[in-house]
C-alpha positions in Angstrom: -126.3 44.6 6.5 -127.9 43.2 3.4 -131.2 43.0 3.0 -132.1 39.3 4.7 -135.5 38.1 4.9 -137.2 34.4 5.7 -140.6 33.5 3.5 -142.5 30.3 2.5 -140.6 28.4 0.1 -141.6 28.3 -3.9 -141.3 26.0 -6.3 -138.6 28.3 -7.8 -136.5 27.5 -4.5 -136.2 23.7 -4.8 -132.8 23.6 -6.8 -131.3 26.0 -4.5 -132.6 24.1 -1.3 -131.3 20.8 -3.2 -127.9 22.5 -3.7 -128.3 23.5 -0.3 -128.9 20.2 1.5 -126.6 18.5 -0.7 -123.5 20.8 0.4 -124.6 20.6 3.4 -124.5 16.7 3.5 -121.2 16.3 1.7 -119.7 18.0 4.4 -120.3 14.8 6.2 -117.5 13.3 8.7 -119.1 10.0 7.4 -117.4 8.6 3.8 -120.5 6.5 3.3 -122.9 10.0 3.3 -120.4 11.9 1.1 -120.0 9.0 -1.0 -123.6 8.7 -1.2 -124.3 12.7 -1.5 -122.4 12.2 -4.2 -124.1 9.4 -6.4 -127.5 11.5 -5.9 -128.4 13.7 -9.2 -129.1 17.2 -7.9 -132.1 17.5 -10.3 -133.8 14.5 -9.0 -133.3 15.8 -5.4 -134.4 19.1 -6.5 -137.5 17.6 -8.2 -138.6 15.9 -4.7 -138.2 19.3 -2.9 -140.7 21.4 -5.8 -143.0 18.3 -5.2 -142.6 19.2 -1.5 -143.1 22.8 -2.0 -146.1 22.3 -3.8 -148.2 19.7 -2.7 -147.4 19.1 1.4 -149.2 16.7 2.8 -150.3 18.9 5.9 -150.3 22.2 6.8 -148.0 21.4 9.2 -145.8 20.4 6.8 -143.8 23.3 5.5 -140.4 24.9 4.1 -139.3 28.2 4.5 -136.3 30.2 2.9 -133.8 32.3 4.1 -132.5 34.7 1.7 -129.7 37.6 1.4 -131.1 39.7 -0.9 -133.2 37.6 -3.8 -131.4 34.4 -3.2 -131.7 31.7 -1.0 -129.0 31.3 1.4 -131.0 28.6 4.0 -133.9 26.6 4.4 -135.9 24.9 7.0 -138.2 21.9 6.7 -140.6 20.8 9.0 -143.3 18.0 9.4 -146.0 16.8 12.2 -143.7 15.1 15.0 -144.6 11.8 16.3 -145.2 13.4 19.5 -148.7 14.5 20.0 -149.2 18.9 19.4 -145.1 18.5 18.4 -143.7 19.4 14.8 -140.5 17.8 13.9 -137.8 19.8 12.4 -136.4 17.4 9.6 -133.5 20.0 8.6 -132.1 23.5 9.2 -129.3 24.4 6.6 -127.7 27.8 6.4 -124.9 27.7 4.1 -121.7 28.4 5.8 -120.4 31.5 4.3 -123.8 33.0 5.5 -123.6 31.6 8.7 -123.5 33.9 12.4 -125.9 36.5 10.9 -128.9 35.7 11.7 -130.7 33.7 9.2 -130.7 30.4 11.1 -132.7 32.3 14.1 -134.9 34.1 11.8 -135.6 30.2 10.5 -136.7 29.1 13.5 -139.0 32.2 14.5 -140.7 31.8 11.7 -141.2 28.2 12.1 -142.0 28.6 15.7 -145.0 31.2 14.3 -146.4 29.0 11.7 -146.2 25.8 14.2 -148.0 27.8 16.6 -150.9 28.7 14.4 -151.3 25.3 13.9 -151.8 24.2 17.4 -148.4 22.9 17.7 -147.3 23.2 21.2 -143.6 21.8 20.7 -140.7 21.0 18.4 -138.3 18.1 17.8 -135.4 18.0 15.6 -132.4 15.5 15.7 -128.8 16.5 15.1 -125.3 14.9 15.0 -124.1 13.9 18.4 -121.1 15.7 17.5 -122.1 18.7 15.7 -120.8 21.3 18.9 -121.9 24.3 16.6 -125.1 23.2 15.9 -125.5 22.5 19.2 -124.4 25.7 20.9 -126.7 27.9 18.8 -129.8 25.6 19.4 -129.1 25.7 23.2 -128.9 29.5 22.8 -132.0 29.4 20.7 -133.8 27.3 23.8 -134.1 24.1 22.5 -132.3 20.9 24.6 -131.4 17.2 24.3 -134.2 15.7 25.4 -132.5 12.2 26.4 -133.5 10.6 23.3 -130.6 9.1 21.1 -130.3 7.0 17.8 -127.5 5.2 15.6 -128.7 5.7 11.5 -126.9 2.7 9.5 -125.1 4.3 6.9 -123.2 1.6 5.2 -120.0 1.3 7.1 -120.3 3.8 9.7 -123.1 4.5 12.3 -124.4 8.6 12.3 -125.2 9.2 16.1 -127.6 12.0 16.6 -129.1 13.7 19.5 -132.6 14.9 19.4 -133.6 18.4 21.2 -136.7 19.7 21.8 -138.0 22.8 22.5 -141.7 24.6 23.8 -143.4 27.1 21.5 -144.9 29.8 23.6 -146.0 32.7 22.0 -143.6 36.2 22.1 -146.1 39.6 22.4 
């Protein structure tokens, strides 16, 4: 196995976490989010994420990195929740030829350490009403739907998401 590690997120990431995220995006089922992935300029997204990176607004507000060797392969981003003691996970991106060894799960244990030495006592994070994959391998991961729905306006089409929570407990 290659040598795959998960760390705090430099400025040096953001254009491979814009790249990233905007992949991921334009892999939309929606044309109104491809379309719109697609008018973005990846150095203007990439910009926002170093800005990000380098100035959060919390320390509860962090991303990591998920790398194969020296380069970044995924990335999670997380921010205080709404939710009293919860920190939201606003995206989890592994791109998909690095996908089903292990980096999205060594994400989220990282983020479930850092959350925790914050005083976070929960997570949130929203996903596609439709994304099966995704999911499967949160459920597996112990997060669940928590009953909570919502319909984001994109244009012409409605994106209907899910959102799952999960308990941080600490592993010994």
């Amino acid at each position: 196995m290659a040598d795959a590690s998960v760390r705090p997120a430099a400025a040096n990431d953001a254009d491979a976490i814009a790249r990233l995220l905007l992949d991921h995006w334009i892999m939309s089922p929606l044309a109104s989010v491809t379309e719109y992935v697609a008018s973005l300029d990846a150095a203007d997204v990439a910009r926002s994420w170093r800005e990000a990176i380098t100035a959060p607004p919390s320390r509860r507000h962090l991303t990591l990195v998920a790398c194969a060797g020296p380069r970044p392969v995924g990335f999670l981003a997380a921010a205080p929740s709404d939710a009293d003691g919860d920190v939201e996970v606003l995206e989890l991106v592994v791109a998909p030829g690095h996908r089903r060894q292990g980096h999205g799960s060594r994400l989220l244990r990282a983020w479930a350490d850092l959350s925790l030495e914050s005083m976070a006592t929960g997570g949130v994070m929203w996903i596609g009403a439709a994304d099966d994959a995704a999911r499967q391998f949160l459920n597996g991961a112990g997060w669940a739907p928590d009953g909570s729905s919502r319909a984001l306006d994109t244009g012409p089409d409605l994106m209907r998401q899910v959102r799952l929570a999960t308990t941080l407990t600490l592993v010994r």
